[in-house]
mmCIF file of the N, C-alpha and C atoms, coordinates in Angstrom:
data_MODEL
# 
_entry.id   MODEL 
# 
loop_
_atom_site.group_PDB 
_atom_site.id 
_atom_site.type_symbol 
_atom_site.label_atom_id 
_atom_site.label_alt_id 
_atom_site.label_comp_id 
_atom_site.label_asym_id 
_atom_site.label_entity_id 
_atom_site.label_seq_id 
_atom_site.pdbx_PDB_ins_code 
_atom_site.Cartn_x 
_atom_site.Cartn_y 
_atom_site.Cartn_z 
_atom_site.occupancy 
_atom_site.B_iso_or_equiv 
_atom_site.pdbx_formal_charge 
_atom_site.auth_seq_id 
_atom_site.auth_comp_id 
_atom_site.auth_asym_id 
_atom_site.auth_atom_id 
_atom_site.pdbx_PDB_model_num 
ATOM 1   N N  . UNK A 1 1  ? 0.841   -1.179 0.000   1.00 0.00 ? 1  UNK A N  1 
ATOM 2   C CA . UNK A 1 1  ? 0.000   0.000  0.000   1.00 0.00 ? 1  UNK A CA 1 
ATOM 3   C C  . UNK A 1 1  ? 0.887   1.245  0.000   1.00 0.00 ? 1  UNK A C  1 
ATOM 4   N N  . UNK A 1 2  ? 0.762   2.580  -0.897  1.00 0.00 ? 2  UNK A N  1 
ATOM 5   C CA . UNK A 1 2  ? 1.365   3.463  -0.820  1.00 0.00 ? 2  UNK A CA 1 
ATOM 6   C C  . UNK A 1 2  ? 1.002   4.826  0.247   1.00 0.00 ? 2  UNK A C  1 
ATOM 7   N N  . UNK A 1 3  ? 1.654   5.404  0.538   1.00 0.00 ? 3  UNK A N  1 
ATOM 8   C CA . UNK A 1 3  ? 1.291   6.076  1.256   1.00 0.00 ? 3  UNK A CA 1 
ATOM 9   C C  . UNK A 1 3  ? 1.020   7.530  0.391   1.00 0.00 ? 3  UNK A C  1 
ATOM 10  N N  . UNK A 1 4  ? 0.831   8.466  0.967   1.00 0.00 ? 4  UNK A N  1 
ATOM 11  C CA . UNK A 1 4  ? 0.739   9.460  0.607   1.00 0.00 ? 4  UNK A CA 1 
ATOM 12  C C  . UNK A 1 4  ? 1.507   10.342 0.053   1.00 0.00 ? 4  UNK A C  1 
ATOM 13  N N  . UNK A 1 5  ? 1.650   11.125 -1.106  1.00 0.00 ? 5  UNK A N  1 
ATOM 14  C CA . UNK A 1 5  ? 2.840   11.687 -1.709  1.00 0.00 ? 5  UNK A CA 1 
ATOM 15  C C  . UNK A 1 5  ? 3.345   12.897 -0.335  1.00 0.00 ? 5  UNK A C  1 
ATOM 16  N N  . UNK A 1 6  ? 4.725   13.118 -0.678  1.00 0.00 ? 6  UNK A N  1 
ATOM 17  C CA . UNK A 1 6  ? 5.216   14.958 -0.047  1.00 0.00 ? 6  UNK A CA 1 
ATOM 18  C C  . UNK A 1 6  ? 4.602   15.763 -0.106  1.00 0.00 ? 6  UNK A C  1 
ATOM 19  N N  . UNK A 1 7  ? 4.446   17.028 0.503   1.00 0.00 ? 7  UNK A N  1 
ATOM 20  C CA . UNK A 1 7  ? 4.417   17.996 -0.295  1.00 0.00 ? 7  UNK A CA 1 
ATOM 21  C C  . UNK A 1 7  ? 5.082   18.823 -0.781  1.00 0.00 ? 7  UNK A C  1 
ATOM 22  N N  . UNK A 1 8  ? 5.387   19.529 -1.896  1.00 0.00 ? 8  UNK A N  1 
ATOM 23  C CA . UNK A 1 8  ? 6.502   19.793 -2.527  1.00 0.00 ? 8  UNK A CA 1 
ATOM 24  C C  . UNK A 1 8  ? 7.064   21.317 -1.329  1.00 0.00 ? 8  UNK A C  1 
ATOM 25  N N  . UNK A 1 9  ? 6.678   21.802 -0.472  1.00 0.00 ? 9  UNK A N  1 
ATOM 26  C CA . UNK A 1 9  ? 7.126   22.725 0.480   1.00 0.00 ? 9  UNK A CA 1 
ATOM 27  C C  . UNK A 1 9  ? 7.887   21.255 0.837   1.00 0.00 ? 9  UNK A C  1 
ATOM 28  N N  . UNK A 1 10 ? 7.301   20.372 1.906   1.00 0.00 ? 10 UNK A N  1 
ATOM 29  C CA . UNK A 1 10 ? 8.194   19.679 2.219   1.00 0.00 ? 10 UNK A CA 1 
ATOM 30  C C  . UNK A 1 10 ? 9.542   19.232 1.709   1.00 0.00 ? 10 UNK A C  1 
ATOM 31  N N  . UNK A 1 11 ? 9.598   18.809 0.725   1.00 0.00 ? 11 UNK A N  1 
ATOM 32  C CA . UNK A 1 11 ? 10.433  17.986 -0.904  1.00 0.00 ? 11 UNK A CA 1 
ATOM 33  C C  . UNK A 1 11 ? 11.599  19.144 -0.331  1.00 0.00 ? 11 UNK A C  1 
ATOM 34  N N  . UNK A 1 12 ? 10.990  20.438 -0.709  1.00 0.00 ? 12 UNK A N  1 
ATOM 35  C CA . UNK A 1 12 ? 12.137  21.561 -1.007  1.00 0.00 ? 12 UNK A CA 1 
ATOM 36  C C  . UNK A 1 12 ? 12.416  21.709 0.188   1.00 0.00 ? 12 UNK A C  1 
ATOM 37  N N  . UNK A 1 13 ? 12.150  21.802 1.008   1.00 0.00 ? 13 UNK A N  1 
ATOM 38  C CA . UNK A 1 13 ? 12.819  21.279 2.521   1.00 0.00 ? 13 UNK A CA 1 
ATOM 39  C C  . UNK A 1 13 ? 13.830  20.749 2.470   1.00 0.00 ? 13 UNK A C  1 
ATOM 40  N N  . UNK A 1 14 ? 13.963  19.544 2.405   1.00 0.00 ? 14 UNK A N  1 
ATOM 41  C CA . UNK A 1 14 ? 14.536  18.463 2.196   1.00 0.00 ? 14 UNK A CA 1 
ATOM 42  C C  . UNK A 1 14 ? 15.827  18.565 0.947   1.00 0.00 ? 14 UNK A C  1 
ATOM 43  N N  . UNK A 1 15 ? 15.963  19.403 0.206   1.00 0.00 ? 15 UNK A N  1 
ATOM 44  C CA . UNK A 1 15 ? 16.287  19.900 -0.669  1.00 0.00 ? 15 UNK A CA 1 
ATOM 45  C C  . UNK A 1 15 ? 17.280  21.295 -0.024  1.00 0.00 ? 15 UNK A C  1 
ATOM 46  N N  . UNK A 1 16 ? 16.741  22.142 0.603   1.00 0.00 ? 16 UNK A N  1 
ATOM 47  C CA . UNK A 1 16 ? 17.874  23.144 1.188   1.00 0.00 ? 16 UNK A CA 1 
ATOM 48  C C  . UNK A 1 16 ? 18.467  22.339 2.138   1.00 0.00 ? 16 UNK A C  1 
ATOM 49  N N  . UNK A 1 17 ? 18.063  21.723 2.847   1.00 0.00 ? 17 UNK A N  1 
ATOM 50  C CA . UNK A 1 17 ? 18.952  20.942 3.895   1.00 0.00 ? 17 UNK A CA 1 
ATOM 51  C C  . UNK A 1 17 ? 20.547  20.082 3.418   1.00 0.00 ? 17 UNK A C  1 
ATOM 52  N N  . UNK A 1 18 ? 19.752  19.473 1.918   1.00 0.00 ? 18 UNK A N  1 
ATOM 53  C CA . UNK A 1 18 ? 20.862  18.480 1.490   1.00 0.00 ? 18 UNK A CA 1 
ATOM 54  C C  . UNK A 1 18 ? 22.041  19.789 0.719   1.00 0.00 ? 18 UNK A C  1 
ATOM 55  N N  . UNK A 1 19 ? 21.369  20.717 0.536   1.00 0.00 ? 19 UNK A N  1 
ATOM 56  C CA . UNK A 1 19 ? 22.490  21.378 -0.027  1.00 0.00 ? 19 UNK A CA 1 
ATOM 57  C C  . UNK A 1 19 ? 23.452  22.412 0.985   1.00 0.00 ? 19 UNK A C  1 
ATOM 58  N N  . UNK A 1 20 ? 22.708  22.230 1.995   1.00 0.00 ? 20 UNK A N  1 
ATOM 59  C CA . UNK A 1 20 ? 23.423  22.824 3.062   1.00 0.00 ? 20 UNK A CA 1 
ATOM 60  C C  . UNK A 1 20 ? 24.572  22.094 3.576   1.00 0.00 ? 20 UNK A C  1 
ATOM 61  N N  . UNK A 1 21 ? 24.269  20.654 3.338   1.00 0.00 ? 21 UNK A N  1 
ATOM 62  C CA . UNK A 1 21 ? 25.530  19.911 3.854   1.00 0.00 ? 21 UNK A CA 1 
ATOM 63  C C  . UNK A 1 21 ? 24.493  18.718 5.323   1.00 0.00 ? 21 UNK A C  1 
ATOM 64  N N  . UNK A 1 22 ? 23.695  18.901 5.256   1.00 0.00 ? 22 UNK A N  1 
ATOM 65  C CA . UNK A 1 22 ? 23.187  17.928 6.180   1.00 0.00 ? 22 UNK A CA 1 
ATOM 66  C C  . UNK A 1 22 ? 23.133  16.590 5.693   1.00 0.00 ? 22 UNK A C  1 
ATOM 67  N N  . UNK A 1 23 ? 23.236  15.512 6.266   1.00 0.00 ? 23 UNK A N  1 
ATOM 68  C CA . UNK A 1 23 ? 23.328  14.115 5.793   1.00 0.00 ? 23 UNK A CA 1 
ATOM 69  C C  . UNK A 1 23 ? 21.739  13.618 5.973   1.00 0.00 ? 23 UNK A C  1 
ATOM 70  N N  . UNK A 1 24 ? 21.881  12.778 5.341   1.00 0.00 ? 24 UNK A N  1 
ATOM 71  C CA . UNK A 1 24 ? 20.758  11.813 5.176   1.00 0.00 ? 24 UNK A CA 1 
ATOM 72  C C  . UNK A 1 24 ? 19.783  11.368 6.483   1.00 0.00 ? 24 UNK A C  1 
ATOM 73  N N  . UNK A 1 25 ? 21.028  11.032 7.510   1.00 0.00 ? 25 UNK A N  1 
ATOM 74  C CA . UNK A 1 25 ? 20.211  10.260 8.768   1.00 0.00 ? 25 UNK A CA 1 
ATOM 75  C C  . UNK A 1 25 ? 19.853  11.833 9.214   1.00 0.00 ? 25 UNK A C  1 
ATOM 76  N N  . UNK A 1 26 ? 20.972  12.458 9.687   1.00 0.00 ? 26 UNK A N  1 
ATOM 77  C CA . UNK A 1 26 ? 19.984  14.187 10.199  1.00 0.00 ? 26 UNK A CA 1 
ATOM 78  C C  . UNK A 1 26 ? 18.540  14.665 10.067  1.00 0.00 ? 26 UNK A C  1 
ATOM 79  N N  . UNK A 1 27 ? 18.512  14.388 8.453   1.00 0.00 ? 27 UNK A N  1 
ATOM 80  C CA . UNK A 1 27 ? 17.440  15.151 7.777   1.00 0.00 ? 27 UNK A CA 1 
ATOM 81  C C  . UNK A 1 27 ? 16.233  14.586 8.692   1.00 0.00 ? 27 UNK A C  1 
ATOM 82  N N  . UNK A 1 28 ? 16.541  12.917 8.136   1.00 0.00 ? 28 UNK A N  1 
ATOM 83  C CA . UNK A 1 28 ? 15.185  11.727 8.605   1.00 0.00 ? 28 UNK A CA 1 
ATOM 84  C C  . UNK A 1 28 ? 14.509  12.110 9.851   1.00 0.00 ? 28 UNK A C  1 
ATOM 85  N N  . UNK A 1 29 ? 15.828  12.529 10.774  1.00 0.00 ? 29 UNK A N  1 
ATOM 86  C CA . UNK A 1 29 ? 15.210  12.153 12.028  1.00 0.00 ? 29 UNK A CA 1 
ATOM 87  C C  . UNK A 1 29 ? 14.742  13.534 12.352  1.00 0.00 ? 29 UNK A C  1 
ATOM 88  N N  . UNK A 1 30 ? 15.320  14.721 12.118  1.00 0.00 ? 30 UNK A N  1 
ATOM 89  C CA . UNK A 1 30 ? 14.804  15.912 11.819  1.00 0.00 ? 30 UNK A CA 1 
ATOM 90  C C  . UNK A 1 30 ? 13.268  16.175 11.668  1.00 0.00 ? 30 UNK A C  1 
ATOM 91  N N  . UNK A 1 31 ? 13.119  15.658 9.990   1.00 0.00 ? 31 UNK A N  1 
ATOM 92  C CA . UNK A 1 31 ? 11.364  15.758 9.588   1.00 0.00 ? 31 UNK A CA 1 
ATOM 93  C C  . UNK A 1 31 ? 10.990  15.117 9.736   1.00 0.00 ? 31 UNK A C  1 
ATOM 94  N N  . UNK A 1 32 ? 11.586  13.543 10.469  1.00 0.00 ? 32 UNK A N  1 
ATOM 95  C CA . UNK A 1 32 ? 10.171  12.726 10.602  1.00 0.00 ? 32 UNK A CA 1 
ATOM 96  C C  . UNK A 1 32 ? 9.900   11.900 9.441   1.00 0.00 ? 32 UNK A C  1 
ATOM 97  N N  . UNK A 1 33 ? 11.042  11.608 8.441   1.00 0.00 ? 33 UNK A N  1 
ATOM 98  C CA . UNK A 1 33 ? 10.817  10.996 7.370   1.00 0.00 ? 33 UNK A CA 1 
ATOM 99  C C  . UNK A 1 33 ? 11.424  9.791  7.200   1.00 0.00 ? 33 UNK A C  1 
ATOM 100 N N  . UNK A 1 34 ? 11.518  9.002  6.594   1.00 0.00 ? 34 UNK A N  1 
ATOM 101 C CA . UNK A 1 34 ? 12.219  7.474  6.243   1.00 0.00 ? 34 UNK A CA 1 
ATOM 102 C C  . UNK A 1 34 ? 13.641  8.139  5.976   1.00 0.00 ? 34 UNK A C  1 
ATOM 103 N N  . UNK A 1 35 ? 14.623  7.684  6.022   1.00 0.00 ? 35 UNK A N  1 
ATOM 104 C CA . UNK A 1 35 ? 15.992  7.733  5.182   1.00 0.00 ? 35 UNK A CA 1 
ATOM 105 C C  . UNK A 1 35 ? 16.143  7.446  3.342   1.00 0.00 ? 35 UNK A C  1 
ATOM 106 N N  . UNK A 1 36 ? 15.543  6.630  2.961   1.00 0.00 ? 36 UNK A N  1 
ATOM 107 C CA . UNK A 1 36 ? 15.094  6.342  1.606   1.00 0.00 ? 36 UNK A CA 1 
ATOM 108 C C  . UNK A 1 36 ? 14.417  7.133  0.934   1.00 0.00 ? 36 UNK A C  1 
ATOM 109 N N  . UNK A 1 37 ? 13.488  7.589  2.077   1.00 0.00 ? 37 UNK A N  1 
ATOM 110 C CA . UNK A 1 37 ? 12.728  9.000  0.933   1.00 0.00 ? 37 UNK A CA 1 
ATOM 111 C C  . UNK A 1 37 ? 13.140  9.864  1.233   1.00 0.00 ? 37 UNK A C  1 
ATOM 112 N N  . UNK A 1 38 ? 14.318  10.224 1.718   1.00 0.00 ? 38 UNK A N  1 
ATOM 113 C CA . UNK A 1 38 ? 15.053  11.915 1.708   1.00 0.00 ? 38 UNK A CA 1 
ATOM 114 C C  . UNK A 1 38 ? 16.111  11.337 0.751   1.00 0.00 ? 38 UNK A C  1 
ATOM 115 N N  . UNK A 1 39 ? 16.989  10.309 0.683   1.00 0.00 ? 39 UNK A N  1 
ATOM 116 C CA . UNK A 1 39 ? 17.571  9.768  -0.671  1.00 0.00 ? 39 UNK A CA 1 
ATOM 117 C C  . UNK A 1 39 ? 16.693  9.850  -1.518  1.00 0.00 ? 39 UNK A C  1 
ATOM 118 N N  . UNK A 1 40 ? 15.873  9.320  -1.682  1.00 0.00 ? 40 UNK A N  1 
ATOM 119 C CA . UNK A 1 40 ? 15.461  9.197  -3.154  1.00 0.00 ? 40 UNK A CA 1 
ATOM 120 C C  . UNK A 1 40 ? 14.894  10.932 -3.968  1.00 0.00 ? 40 UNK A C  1 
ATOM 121 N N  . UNK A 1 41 ? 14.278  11.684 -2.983  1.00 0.00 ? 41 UNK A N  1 
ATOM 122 C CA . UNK A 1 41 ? 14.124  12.931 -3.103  1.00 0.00 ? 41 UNK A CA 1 
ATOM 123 C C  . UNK A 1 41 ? 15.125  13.749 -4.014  1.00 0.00 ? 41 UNK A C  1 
ATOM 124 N N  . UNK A 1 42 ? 16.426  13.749 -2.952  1.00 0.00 ? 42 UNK A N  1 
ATOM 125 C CA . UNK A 1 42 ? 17.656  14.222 -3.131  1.00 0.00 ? 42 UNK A CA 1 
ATOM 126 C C  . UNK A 1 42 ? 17.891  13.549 -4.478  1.00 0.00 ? 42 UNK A C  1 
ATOM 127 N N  . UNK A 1 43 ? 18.203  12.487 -4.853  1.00 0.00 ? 43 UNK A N  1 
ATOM 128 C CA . UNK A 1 43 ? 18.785  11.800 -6.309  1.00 0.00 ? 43 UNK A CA 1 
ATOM 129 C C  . UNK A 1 43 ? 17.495  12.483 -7.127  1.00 0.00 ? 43 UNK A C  1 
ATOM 130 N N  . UNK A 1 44 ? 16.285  12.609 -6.943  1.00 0.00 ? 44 UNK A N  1 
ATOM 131 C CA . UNK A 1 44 ? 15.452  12.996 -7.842  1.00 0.00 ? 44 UNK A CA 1 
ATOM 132 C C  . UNK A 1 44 ? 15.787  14.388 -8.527  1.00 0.00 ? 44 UNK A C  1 
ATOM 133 N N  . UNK A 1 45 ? 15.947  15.313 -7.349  1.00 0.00 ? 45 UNK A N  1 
ATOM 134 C CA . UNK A 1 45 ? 16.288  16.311 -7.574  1.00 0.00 ? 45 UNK A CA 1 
ATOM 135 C C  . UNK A 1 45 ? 17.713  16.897 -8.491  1.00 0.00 ? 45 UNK A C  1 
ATOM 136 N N  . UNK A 1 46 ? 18.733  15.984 -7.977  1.00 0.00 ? 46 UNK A N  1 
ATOM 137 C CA . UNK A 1 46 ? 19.918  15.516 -8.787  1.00 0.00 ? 46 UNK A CA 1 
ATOM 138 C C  . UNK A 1 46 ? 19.787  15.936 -10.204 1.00 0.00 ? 46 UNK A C  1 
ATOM 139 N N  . UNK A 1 47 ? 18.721  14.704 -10.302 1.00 0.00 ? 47 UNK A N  1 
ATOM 140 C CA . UNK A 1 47 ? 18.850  14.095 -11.737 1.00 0.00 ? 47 UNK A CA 1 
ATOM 141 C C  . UNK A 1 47 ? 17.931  14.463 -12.741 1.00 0.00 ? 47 UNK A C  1 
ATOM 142 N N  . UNK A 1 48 ? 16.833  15.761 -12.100 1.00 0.00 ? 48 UNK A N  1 
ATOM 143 C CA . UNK A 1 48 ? 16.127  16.273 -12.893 1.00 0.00 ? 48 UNK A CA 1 
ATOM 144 C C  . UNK A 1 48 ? 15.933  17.777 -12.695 1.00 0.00 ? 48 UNK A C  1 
ATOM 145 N N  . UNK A 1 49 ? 16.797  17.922 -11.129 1.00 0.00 ? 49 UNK A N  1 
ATOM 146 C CA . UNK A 1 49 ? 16.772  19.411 -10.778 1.00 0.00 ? 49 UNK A CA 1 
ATOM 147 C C  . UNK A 1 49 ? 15.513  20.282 -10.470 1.00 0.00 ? 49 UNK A C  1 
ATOM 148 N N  . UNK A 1 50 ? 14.226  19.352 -9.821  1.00 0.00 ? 50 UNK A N  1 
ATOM 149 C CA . UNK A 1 50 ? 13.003  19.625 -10.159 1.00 0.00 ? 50 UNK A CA 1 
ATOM 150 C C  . UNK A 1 50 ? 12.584  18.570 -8.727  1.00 0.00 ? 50 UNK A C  1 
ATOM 151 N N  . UNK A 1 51 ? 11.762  18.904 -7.736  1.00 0.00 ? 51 UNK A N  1 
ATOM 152 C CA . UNK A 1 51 ? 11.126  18.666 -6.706  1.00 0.00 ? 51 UNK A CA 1 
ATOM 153 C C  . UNK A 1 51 ? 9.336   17.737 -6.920  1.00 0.00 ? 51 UNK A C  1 
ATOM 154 N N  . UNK A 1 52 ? 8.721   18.528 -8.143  1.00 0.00 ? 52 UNK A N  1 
ATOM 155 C CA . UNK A 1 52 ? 7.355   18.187 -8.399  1.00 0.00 ? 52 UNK A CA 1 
ATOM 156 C C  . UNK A 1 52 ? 7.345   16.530 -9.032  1.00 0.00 ? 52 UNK A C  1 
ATOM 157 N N  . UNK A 1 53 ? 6.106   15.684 -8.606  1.00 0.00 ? 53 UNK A N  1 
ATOM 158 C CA . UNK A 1 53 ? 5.941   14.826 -9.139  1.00 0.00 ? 53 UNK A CA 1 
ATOM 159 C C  . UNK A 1 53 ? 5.908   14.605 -11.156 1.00 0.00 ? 53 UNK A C  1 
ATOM 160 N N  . UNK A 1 54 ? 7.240   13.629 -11.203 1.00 0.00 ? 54 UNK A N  1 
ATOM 161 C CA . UNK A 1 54 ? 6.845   13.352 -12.556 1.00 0.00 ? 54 UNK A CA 1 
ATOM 162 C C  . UNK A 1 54 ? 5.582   12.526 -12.773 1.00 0.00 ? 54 UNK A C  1 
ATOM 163 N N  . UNK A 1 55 ? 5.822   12.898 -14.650 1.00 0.00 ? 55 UNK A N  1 
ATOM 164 C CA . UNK A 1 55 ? 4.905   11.891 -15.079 1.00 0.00 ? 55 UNK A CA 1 
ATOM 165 C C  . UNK A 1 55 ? 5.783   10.273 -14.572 1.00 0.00 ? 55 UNK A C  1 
ATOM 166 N N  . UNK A 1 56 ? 4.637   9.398  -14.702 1.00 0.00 ? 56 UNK A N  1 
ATOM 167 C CA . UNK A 1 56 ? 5.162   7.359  -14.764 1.00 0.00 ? 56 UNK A CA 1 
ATOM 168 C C  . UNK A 1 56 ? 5.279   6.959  -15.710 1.00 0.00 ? 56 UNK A C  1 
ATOM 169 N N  . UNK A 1 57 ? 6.100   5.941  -15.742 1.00 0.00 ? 57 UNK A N  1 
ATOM 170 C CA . UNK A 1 57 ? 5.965   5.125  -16.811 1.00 0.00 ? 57 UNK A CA 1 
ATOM 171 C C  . UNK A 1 57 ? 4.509   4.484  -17.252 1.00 0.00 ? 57 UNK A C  1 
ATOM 172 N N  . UNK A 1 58 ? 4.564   3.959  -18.044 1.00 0.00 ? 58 UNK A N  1 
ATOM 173 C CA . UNK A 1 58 ? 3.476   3.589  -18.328 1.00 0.00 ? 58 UNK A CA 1 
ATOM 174 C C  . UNK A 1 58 ? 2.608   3.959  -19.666 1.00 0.00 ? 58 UNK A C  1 
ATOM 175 N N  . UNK A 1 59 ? 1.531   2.729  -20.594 1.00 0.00 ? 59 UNK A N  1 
ATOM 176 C CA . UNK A 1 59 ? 0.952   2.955  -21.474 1.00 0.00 ? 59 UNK A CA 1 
ATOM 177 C C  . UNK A 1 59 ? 0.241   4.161  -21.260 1.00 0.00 ? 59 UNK A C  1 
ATOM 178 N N  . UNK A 1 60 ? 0.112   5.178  -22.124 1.00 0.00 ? 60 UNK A N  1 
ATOM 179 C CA . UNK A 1 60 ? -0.887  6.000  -22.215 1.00 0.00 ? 60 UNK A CA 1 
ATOM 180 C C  . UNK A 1 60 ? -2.642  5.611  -22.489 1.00 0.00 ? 60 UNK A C  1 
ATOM 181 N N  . UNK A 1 61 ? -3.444  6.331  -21.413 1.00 0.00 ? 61 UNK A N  1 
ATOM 182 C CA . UNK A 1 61 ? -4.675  6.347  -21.413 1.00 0.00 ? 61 UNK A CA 1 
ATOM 183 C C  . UNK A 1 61 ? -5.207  6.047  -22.806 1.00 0.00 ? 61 UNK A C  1 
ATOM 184 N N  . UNK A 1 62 ? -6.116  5.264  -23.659 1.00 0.00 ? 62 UNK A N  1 
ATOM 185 C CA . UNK A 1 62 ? -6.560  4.850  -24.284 1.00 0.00 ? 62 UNK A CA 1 
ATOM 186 C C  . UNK A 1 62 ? -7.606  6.169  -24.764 1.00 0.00 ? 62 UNK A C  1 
ATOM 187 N N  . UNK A 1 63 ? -8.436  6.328  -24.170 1.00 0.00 ? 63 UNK A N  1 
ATOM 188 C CA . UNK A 1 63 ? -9.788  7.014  -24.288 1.00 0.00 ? 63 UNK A CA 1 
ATOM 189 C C  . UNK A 1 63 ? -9.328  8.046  -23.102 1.00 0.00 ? 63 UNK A C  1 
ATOM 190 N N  . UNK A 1 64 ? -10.109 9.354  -23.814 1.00 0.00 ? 64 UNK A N  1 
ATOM 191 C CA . UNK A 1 64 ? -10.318 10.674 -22.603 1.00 0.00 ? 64 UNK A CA 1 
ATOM 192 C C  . UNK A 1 64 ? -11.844 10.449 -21.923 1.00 0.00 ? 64 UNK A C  1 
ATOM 193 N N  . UNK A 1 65 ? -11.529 11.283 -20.590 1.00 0.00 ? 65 UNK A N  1 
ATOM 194 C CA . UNK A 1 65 ? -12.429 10.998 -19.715 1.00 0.00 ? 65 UNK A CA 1 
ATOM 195 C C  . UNK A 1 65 ? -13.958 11.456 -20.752 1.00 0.00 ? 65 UNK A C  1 
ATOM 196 N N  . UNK A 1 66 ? -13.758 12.511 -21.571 1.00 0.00 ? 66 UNK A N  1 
ATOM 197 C CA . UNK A 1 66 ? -15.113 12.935 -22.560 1.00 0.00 ? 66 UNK A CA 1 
ATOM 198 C C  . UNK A 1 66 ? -15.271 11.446 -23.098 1.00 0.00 ? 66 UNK A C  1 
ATOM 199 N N  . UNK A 1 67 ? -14.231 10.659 -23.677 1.00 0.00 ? 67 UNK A N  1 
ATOM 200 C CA . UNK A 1 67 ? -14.738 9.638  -24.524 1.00 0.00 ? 67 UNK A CA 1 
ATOM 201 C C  . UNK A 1 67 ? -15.186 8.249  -23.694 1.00 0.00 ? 67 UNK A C  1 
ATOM 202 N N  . UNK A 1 68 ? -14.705 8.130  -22.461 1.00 0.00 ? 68 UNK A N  1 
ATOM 203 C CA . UNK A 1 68 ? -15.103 6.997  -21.471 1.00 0.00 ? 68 UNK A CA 1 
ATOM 204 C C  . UNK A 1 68 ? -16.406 7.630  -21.293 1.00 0.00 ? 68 UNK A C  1 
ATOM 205 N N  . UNK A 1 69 ? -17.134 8.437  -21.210 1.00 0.00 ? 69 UNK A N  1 
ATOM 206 C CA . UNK A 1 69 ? -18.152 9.405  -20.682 1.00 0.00 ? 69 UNK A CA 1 
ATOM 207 C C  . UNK A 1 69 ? -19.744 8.792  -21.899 1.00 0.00 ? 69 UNK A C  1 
ATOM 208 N N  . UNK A 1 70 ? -19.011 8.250  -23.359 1.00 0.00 ? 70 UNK A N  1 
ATOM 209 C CA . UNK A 1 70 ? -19.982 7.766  -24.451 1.00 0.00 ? 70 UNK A CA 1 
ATOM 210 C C  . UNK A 1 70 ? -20.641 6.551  -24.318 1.00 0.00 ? 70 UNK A C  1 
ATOM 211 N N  . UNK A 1 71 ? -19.473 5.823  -23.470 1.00 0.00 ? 71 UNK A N  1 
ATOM 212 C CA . UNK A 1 71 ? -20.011 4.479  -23.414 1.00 0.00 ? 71 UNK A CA 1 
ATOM 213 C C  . UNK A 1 71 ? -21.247 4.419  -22.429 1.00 0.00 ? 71 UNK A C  1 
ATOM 214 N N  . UNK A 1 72 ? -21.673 5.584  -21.697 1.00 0.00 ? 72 UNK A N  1 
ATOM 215 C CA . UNK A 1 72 ? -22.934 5.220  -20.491 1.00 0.00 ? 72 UNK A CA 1 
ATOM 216 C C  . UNK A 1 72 ? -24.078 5.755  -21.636 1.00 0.00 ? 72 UNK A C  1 
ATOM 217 N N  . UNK A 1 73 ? -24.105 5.876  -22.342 1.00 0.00 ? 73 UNK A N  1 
ATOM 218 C CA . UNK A 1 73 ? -24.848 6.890  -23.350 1.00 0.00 ? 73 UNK A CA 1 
ATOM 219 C C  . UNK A 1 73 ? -26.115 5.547  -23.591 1.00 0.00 ? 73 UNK A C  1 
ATOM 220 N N  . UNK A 1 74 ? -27.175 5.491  -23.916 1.00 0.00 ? 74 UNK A N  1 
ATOM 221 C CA . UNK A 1 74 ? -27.978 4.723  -25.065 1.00 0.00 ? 74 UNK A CA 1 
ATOM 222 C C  . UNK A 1 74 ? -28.155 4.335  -26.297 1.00 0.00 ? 74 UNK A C  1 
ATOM 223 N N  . UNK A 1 75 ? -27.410 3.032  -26.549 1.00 0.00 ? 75 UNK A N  1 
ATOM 224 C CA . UNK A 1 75 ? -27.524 2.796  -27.945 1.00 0.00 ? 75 UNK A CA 1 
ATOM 225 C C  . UNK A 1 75 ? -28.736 3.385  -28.498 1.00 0.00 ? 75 UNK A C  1 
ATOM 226 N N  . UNK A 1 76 ? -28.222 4.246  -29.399 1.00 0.00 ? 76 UNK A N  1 
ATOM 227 C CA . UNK A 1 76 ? -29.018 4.535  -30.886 1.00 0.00 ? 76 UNK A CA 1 
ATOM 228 C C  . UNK A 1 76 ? -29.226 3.977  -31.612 1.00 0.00 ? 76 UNK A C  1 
ATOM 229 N N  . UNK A 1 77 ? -28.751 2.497  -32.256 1.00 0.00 ? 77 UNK A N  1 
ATOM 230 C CA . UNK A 1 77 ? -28.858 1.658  -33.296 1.00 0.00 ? 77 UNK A CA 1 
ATOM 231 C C  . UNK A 1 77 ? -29.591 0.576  -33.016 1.00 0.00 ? 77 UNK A C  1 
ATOM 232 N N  . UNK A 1 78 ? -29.703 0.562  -31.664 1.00 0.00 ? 78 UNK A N  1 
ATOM 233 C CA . UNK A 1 78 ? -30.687 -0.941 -31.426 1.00 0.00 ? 78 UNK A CA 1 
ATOM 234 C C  . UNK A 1 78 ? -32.279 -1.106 -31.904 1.00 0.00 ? 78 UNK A C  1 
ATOM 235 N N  . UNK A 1 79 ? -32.469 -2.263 -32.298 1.00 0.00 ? 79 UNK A N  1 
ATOM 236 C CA . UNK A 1 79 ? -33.908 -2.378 -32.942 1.00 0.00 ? 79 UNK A CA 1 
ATOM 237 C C  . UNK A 1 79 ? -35.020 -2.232 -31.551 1.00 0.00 ? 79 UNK A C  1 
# 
């Protein structure tokens, strides 16, 4: 089960700290956060220079919510 995303005030938190020179375990025990998700934060930030949730991997949506919206509709063609 996932938990709940950051919030990006938080994120950037987490973010002046690491550039201040604070370590990993500091931060955790600091905000109250896992050690893994102030790493993984930090490498995010790294590697895209950017705090906000990306897009996922993943197939793109098939149908827009307007076009999922046709199928509740009443066939017109039925005898």
């Amino acid at each position: 089960m996932r938990s709940k995303e950051l919030s990006i005030a938080l994120r950037d938190r987490i973010v002046l700290r690491y550039r201040s020179g604070k370590g990993y375990q500091k931060m955790s025990a600091a905000l109250k956060i896992h050690k893994k998700t102030v790493s993984s934060i930090t490498l995010k930030w790294n590697k895209f220079g950017t705090t906000k949730t990306l897009l996922g991997a993943g197939r793109p949506v098939k149908l827009s919510s307007r076009g999922r919206r046709g199928d509740q509709e009443p066939d017109s063609h039925s005898d």
